[in-house]
PDB file of N, CA, C and O in Angstrom, chain B, residues numbered from 101:
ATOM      1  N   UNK B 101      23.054  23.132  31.265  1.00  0.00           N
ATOM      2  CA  UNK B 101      24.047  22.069  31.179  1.00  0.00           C
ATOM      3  C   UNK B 101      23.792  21.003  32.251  1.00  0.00           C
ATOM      4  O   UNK B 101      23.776  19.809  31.955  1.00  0.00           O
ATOM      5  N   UNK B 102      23.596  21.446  33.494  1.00  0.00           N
ATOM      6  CA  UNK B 102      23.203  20.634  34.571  1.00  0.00           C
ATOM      7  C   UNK B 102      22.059  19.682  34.390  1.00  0.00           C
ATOM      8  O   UNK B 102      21.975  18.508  34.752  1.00  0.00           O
ATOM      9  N   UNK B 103      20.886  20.703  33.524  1.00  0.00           N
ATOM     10  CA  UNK B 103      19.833  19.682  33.612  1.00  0.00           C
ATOM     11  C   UNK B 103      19.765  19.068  32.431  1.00  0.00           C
ATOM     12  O   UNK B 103      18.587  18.934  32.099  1.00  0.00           O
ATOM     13  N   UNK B 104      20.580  18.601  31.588  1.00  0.00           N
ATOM     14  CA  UNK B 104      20.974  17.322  30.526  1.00  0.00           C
ATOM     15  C   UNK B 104      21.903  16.540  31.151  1.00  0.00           C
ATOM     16  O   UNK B 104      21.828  15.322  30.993  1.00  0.00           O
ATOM     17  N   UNK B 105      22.749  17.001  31.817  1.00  0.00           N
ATOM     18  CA  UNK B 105      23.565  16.184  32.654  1.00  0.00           C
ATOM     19  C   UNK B 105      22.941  14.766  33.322  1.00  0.00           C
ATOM     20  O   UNK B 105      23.242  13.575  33.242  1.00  0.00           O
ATOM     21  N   UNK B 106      21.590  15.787  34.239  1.00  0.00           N
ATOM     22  CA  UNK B 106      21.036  14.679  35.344  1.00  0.00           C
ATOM     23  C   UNK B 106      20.035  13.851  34.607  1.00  0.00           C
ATOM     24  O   UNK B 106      19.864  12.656  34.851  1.00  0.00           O
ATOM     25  N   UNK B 107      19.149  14.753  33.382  1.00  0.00           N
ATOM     26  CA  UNK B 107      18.625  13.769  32.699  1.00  0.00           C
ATOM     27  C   UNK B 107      19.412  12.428  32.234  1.00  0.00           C
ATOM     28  O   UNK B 107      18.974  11.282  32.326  1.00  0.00           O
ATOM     29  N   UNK B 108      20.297  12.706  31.870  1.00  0.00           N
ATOM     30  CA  UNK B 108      21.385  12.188  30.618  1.00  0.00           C
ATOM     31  C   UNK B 108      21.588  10.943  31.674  1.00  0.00           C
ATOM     32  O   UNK B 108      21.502   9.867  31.082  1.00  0.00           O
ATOM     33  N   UNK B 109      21.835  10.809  33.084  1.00  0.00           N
ATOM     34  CA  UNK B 109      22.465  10.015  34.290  1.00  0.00           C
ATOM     35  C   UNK B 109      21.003   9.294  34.349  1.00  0.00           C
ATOM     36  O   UNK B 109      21.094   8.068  34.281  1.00  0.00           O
ATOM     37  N   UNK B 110      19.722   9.780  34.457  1.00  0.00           N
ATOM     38  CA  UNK B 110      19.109   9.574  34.989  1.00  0.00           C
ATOM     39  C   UNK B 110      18.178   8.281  33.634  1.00  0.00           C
ATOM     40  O   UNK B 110      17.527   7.252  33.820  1.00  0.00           O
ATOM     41  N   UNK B 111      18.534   8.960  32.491  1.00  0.00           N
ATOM     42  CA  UNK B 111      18.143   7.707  31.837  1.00  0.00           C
ATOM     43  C   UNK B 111      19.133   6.679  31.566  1.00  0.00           C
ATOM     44  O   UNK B 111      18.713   5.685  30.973  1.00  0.00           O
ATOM     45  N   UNK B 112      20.120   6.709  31.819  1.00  0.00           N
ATOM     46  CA  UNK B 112      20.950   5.696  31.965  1.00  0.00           C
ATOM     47  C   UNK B 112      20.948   4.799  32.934  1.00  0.00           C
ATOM     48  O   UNK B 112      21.328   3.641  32.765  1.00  0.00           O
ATOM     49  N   UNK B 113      20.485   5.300  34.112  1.00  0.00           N
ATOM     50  CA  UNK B 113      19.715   4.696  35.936  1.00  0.00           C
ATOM     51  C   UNK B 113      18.218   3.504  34.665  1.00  0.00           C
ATOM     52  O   UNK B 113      17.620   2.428  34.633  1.00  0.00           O
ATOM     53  N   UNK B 114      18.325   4.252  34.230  1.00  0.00           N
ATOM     54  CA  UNK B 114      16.474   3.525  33.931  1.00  0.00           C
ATOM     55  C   UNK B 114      16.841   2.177  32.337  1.00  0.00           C
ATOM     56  O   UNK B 114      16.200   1.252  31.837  1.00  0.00           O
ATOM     57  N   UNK B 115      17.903   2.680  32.134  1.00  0.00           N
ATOM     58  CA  UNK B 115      18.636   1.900  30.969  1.00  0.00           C
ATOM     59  C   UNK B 115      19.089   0.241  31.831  1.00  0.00           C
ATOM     60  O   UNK B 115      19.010  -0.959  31.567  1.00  0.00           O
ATOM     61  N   UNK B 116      19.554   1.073  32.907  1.00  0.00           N
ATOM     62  CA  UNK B 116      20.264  -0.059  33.601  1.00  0.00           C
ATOM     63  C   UNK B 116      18.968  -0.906  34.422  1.00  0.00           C
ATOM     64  O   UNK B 116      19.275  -2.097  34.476  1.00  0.00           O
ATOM     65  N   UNK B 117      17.605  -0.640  35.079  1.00  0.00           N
ATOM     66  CA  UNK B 117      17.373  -0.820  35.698  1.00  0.00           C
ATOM     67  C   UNK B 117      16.528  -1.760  34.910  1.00  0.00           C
ATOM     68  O   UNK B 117      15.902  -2.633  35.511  1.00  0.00           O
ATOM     69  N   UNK B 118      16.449  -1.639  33.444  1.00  0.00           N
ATOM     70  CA  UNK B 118      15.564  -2.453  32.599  1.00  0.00           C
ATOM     71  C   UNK B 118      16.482  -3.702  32.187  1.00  0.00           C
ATOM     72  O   UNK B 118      16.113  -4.815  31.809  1.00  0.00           O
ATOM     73  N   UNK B 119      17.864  -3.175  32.376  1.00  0.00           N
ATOM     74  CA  UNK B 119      18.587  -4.914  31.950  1.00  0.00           C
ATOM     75  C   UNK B 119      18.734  -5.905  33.068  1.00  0.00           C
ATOM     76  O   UNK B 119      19.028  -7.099  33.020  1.00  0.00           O
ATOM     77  N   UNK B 120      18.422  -5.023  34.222  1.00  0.00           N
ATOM     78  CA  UNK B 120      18.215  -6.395  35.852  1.00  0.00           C
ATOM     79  C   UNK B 120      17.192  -6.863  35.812  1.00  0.00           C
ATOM     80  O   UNK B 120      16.909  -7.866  36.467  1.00  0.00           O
ATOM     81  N   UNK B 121      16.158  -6.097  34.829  1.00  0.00           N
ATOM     82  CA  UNK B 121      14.825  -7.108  35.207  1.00  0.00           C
ATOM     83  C   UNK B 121      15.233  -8.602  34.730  1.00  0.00           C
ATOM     84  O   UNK B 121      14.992  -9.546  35.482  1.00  0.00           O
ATOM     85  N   UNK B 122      15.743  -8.773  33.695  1.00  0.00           N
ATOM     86  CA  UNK B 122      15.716 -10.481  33.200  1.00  0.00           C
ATOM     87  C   UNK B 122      16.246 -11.362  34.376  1.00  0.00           C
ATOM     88  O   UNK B 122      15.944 -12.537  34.584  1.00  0.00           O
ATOM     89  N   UNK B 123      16.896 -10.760  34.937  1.00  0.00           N
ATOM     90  CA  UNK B 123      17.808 -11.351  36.307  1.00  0.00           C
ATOM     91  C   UNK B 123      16.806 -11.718  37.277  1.00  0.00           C
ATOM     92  O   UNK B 123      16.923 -12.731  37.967  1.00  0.00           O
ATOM     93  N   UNK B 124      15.922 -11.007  37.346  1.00  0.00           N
ATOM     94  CA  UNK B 124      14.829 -10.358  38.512  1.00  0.00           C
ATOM     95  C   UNK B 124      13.622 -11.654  38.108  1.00  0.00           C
ATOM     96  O   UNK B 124      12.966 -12.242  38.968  1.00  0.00           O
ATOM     97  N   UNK B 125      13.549 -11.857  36.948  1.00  0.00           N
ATOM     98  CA  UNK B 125      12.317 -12.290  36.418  1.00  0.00           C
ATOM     99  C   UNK B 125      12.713 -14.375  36.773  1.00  0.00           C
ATOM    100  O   UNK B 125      12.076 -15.124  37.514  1.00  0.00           O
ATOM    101  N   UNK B 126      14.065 -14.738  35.823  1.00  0.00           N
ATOM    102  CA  UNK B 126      14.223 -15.936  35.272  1.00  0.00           C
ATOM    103  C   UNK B 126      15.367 -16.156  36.373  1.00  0.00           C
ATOM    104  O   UNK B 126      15.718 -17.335  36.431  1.00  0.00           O
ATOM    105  N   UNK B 127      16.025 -15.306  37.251  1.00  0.00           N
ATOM    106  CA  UNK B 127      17.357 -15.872  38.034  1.00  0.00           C
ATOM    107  C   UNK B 127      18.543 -16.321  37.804  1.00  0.00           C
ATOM    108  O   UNK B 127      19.476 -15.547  37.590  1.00  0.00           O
ATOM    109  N   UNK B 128      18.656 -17.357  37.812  1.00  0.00           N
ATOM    110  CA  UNK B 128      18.087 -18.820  38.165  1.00  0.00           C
ATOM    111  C   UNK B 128      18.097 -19.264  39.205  1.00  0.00           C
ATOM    112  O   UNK B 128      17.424 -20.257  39.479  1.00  0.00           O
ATOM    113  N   UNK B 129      19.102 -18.461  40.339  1.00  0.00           N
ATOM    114  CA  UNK B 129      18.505 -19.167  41.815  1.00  0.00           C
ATOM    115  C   UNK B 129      17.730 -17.446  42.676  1.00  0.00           C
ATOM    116  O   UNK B 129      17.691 -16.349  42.120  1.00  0.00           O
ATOM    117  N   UNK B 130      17.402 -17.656  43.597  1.00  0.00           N
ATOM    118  CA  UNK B 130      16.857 -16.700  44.544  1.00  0.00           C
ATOM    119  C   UNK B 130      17.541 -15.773  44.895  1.00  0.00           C
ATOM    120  O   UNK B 130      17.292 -14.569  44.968  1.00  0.00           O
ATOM    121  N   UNK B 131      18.844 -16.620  45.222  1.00  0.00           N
ATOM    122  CA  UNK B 131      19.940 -15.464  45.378  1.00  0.00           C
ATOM    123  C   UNK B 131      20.116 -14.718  44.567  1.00  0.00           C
ATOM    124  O   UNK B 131      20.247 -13.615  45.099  1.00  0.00           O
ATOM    125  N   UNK B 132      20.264 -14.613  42.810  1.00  0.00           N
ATOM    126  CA  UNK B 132      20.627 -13.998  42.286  1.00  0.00           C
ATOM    127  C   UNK B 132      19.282 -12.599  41.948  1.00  0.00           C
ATOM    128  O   UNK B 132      19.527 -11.665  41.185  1.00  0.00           O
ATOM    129  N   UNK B 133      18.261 -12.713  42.508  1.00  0.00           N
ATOM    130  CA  UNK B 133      16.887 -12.374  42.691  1.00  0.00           C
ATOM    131  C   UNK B 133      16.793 -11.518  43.565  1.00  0.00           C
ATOM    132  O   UNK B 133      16.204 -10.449  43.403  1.00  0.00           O
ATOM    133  N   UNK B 134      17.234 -11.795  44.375  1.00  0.00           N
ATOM    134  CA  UNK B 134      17.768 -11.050  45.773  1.00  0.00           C
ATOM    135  C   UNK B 134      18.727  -9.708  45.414  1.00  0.00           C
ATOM    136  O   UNK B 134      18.458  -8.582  45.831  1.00  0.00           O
ATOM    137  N   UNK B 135      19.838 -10.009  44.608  1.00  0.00           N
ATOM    138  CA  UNK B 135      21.060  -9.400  44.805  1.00  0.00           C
ATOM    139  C   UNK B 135      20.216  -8.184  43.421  1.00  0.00           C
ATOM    140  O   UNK B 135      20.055  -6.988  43.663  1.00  0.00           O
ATOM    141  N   UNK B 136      19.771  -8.867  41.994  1.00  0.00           N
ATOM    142  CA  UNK B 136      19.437  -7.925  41.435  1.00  0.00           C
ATOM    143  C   UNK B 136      18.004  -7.068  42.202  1.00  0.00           C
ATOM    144  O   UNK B 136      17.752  -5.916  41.849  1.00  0.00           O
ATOM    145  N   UNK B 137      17.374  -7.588  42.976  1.00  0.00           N
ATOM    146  CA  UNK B 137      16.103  -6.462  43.299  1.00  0.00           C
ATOM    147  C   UNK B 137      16.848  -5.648  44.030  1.00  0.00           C
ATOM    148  O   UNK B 137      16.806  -4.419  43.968  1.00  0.00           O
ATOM    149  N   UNK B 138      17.476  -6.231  44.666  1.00  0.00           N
ATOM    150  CA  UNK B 138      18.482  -4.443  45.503  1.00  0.00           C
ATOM    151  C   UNK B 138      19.273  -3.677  44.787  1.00  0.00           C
ATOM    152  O   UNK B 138      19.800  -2.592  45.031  1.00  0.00           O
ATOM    153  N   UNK B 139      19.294  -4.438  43.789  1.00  0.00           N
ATOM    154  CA  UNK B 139      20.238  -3.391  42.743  1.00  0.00           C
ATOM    155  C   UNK B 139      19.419  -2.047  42.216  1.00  0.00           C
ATOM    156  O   UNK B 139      19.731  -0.869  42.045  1.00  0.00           O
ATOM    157  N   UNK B 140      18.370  -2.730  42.067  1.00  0.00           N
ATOM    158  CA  UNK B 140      17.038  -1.712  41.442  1.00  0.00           C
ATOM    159  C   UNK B 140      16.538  -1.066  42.274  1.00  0.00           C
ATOM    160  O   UNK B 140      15.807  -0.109  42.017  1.00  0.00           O
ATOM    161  N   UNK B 141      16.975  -1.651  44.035  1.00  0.00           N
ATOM    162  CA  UNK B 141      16.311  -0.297  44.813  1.00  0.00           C
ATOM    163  C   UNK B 141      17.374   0.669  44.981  1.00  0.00           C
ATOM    164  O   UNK B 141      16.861   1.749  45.276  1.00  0.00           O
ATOM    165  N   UNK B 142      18.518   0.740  44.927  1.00  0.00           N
ATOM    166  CA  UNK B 142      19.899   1.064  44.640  1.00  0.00           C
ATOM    167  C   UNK B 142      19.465   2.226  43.919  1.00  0.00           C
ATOM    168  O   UNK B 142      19.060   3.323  44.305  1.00  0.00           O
ATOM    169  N   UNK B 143      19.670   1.655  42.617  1.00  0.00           N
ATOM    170  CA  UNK B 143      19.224   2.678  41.464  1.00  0.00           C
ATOM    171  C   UNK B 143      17.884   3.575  41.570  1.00  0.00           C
ATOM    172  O   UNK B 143      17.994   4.789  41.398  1.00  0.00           O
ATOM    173  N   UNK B 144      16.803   3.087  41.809  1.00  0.00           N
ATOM    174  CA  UNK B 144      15.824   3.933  42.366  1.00  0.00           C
ATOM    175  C   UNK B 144      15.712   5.085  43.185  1.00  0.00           C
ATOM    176  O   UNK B 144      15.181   6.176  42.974  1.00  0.00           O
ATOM    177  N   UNK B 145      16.484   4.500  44.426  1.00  0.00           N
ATOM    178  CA  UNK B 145      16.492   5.278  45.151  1.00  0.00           C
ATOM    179  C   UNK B 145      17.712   6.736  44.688  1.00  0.00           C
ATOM    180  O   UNK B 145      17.497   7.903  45.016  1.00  0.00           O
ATOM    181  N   UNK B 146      18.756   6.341  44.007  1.00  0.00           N
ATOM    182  CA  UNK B 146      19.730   7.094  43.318  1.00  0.00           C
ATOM    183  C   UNK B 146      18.655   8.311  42.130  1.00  0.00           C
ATOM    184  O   UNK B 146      18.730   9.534  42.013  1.00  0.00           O
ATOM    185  N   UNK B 147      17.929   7.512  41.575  1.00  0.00           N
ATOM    186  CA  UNK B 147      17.573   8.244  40.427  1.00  0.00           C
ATOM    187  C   UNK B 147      15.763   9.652  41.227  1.00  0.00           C
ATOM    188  O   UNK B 147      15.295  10.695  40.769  1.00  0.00           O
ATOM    189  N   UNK B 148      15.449   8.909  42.334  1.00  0.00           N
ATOM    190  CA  UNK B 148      14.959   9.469  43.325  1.00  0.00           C
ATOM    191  C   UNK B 148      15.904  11.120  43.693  1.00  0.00           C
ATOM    192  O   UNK B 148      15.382  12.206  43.444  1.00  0.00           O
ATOM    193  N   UNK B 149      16.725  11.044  44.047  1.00  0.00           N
ATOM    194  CA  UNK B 149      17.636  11.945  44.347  1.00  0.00           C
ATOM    195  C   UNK B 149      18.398  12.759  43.054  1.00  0.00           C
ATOM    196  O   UNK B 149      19.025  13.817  42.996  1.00  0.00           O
ATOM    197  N   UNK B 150      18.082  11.895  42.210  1.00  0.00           N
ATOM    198  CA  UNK B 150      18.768  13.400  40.880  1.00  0.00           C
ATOM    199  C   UNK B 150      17.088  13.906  40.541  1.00  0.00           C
ATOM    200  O   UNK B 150      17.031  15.134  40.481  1.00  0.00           O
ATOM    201  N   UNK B 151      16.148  13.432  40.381  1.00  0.00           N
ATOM    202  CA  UNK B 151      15.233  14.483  40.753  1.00  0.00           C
ATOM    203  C   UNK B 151      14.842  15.389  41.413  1.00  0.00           C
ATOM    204  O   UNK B 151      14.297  16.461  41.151  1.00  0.00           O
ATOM    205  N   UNK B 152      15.270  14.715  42.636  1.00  0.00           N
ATOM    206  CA  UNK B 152      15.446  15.763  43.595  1.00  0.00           C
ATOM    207  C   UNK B 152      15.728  17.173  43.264  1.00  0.00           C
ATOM    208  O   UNK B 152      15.069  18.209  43.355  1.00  0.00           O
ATOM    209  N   UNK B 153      17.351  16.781  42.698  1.00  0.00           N
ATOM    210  CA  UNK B 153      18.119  17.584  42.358  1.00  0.00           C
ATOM    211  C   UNK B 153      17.661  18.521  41.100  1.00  0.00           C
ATOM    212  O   UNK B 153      17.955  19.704  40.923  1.00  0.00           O
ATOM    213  N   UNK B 154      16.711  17.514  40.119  1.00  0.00           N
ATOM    214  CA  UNK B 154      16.901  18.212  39.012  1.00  0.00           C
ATOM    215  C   UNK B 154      15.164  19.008  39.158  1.00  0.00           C
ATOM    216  O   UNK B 154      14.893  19.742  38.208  1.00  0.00           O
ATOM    217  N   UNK B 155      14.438  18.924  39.884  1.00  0.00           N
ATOM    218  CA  UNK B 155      13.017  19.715  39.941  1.00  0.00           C
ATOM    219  C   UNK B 155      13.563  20.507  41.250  1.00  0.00           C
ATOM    220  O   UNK B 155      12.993  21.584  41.427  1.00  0.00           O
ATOM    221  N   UNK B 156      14.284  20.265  41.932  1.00  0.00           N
ATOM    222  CA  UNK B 156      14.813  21.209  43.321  1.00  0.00           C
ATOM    223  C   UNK B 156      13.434  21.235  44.364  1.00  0.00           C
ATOM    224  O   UNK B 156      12.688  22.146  44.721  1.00  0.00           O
ATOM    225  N   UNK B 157      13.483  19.961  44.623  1.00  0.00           N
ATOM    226  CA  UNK B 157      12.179  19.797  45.240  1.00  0.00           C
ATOM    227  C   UNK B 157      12.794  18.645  46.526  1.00  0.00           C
ATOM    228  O   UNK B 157      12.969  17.431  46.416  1.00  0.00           O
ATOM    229  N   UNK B 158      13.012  19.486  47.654  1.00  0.00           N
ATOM    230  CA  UNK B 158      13.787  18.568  48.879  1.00  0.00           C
ATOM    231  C   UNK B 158      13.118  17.715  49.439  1.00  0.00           C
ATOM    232  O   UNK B 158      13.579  16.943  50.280  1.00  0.00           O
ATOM    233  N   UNK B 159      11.922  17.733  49.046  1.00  0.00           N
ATOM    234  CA  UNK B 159      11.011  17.058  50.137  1.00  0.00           C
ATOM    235  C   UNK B 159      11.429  15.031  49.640  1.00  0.00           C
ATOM    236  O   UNK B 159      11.470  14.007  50.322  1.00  0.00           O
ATOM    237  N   UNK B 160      11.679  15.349  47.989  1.00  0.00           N
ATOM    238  CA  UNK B 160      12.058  14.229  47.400  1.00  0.00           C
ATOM    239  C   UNK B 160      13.643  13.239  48.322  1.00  0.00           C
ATOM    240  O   UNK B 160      14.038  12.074  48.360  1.00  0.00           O
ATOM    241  N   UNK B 161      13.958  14.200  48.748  1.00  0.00           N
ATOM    242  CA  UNK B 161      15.715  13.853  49.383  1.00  0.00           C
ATOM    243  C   UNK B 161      14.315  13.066  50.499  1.00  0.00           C
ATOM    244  O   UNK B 161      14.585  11.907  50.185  1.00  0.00           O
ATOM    245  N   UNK B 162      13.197  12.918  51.425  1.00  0.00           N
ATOM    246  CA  UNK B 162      12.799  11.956  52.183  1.00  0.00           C
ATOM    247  C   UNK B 162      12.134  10.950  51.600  1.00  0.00           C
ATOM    248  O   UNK B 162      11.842   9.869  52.111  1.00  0.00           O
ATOM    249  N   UNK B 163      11.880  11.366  50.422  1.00  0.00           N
ATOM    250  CA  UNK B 163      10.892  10.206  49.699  1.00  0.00           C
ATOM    251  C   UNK B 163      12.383   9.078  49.664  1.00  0.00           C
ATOM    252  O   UNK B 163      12.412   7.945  50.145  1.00  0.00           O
ATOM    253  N   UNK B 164      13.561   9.814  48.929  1.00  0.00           N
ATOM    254  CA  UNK B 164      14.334   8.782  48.727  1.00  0.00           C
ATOM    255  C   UNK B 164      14.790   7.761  49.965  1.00  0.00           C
ATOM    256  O   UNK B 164      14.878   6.539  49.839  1.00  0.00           O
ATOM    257  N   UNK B 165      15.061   8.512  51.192  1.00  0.00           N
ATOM    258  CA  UNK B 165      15.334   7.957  52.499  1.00  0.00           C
ATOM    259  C   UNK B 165      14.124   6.993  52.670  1.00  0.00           C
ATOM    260  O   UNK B 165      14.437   5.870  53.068  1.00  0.00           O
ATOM    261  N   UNK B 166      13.065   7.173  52.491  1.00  0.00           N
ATOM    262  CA  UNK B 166      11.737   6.124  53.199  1.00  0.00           C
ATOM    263  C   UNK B 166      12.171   5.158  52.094  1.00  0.00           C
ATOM    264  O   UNK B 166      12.530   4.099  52.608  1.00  0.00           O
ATOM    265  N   UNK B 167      12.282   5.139  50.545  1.00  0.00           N
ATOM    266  CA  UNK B 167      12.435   4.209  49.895  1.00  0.00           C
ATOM    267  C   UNK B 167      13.643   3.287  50.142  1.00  0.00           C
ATOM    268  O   UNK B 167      13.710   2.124  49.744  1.00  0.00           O
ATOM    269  N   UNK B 168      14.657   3.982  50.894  1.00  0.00           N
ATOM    270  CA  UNK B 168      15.879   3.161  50.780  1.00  0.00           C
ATOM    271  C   UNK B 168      15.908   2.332  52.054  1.00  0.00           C
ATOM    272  O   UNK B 168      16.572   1.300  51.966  1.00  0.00           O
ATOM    273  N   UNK B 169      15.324   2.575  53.212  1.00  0.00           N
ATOM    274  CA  UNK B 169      14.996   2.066  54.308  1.00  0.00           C
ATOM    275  C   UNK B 169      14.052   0.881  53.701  1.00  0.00           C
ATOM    276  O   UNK B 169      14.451  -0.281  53.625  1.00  0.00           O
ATOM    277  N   UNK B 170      12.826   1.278  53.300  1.00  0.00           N
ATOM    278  CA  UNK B 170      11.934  -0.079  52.906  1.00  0.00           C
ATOM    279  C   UNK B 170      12.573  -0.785  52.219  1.00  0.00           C
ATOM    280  O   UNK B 170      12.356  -1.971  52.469  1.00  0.00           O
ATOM    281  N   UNK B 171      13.549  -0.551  51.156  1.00  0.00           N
ATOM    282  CA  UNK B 171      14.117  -1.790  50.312  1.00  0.00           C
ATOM    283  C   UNK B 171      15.028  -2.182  51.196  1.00  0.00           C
ATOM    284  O   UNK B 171      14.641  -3.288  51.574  1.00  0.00           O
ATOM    285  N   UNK B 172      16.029  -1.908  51.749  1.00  0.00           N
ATOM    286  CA  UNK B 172      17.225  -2.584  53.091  1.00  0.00           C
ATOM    287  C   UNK B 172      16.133  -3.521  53.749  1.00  0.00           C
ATOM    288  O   UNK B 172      16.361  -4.728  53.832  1.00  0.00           O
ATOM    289  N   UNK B 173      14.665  -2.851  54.328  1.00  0.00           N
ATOM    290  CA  UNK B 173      14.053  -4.133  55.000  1.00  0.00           C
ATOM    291  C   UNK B 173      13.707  -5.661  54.108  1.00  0.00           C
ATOM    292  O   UNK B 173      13.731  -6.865  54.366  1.00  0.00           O
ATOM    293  N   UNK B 174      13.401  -4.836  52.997  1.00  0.00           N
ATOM    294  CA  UNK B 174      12.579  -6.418  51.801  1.00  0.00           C
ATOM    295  C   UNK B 174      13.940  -7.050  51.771  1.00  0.00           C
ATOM    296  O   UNK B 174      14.107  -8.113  52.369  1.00  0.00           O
ATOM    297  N   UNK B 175      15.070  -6.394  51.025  1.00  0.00           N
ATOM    298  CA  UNK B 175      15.931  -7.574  51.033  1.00  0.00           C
ATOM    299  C   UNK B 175      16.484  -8.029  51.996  1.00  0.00           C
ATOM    300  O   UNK B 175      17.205  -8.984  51.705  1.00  0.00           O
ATOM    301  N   UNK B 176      16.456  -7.560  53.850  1.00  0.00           N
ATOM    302  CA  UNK B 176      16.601  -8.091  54.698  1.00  0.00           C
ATOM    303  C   UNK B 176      15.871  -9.272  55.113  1.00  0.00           C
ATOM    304  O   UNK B 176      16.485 -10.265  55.504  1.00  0.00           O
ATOM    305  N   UNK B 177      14.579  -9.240  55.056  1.00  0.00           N
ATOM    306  CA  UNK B 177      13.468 -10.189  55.099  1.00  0.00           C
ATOM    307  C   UNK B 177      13.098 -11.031  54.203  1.00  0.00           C
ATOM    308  O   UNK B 177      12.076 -11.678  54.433  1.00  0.00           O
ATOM    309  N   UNK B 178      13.728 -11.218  53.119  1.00  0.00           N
ATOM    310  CA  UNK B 178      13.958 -11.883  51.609  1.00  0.00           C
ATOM    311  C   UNK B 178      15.056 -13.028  52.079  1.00  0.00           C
ATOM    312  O   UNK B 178      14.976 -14.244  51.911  1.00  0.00           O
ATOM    313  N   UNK B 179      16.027 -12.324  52.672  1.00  0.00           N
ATOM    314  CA  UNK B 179      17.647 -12.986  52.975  1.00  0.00           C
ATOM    315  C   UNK B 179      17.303 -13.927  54.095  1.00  0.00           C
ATOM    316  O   UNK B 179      17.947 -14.974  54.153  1.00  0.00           O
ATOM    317  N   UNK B 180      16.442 -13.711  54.925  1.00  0.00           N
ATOM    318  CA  UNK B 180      16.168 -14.507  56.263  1.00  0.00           C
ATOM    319  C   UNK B 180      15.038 -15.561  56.352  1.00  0.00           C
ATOM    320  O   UNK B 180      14.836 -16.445  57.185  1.00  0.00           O
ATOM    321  N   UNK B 181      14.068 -15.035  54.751  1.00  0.00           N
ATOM    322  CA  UNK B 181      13.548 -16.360  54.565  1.00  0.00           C
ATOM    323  C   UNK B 181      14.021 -17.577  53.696  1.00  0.00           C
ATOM    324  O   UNK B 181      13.492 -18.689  53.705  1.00  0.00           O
ATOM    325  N   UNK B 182      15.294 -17.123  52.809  1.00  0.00           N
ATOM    326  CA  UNK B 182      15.646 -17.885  52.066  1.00  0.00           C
ATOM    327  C   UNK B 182      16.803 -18.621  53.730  1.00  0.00           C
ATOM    328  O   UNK B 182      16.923 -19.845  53.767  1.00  0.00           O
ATOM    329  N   UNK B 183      17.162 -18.188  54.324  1.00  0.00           N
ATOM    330  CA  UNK B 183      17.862 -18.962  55.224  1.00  0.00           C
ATOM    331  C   UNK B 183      17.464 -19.705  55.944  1.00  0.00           C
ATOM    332  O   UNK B 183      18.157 -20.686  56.211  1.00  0.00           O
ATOM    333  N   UNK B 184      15.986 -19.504  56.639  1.00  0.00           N
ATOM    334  CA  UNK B 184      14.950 -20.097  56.644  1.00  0.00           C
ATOM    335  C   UNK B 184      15.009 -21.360  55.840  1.00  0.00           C
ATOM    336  O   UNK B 184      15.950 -22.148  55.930  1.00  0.00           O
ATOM    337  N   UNK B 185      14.242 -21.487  55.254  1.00  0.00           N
ATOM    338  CA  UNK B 185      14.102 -22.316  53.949  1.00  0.00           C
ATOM    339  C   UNK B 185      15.323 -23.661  53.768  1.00  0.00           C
ATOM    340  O   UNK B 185      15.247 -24.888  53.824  1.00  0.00           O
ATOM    341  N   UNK B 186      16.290 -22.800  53.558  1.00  0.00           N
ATOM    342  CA  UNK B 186      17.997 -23.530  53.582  1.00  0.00           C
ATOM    343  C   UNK B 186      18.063 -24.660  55.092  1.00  0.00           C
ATOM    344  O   UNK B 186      18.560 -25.735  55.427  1.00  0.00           O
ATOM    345  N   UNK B 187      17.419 -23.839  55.507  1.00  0.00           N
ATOM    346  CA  UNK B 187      17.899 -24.839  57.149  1.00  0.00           C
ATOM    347  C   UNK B 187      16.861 -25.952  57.104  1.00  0.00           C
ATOM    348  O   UNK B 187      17.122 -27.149  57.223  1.00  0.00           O
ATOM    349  N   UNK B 188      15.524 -25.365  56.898  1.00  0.00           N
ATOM    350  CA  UNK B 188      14.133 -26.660  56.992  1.00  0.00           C
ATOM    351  C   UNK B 188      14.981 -27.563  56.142  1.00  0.00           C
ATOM    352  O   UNK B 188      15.420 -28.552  56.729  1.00  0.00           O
ATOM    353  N   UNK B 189      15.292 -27.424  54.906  1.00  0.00           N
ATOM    354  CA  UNK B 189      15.225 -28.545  53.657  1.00  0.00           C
ATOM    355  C   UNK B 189      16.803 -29.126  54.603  1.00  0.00           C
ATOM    356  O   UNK B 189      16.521 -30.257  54.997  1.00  0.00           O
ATOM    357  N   UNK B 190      17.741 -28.895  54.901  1.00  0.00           N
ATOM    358  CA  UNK B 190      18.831 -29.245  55.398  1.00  0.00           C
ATOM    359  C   UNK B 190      18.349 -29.988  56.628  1.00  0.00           C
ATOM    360  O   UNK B 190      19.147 -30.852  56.993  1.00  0.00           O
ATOM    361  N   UNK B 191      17.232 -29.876  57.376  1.00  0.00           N
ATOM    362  CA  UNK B 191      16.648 -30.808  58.569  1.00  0.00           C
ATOM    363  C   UNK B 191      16.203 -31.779  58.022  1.00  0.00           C
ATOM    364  O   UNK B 191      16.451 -32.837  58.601  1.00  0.00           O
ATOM    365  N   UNK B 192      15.455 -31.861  56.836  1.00  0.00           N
ATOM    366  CA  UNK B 192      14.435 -32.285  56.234  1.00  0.00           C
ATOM    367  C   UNK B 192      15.466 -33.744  55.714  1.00  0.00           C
ATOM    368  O   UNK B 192      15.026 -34.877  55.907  1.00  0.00           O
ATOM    369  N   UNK B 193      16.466 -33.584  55.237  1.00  0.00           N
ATOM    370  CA  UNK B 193      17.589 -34.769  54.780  1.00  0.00           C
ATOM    371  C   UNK B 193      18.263 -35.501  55.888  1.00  0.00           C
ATOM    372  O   UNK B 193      19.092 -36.376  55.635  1.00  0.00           O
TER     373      UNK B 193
END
């Protein structure tokens, strides 16, 4: 029962993670680019951890931690060049 459960969650993680791509791809601004790629490391890293759960393989519970750390940095460093950016063109006028 458990392991249709996590499947069952886990393709729904991958259901969802295929309707942010259009977001991801066309935007229309950066921001919204921004907000969906973290959504997908969100979900990743979530669907990371019901594997975990569902092969019972712990070592996966660090894979998910290293992944969720590297995505907090990209969209940290994503956010600070678009602010970046915002300020030049705002000097620039």
């Amino acid at each position: 029962m458990e392991e249709k459960l996590l499947t069952g969650v886990l393709v729904l993680l991958a259901l969802m993670m295929l309707a942010l791509m259009p977001r991801v791809v066309r935007g229309p601004r950066f921001t919204d680019r921004i907000v969906a790629i973290n959504a997908i490391n969100t979900m990743v890293t979530a669907s990371i951890c019901l594997l975990s759960r569902l092969h019972r393989a712990g070592y996966l519970l660090d894979v998910a931690l290293i992944y969720a750390l590297l995505g907090f940095t990209a969209t940290t460093l994503l956010t600070r060049l678009l602010a970046a950016e915002r300020e030049k063109e705002g000097k620039k006028k």
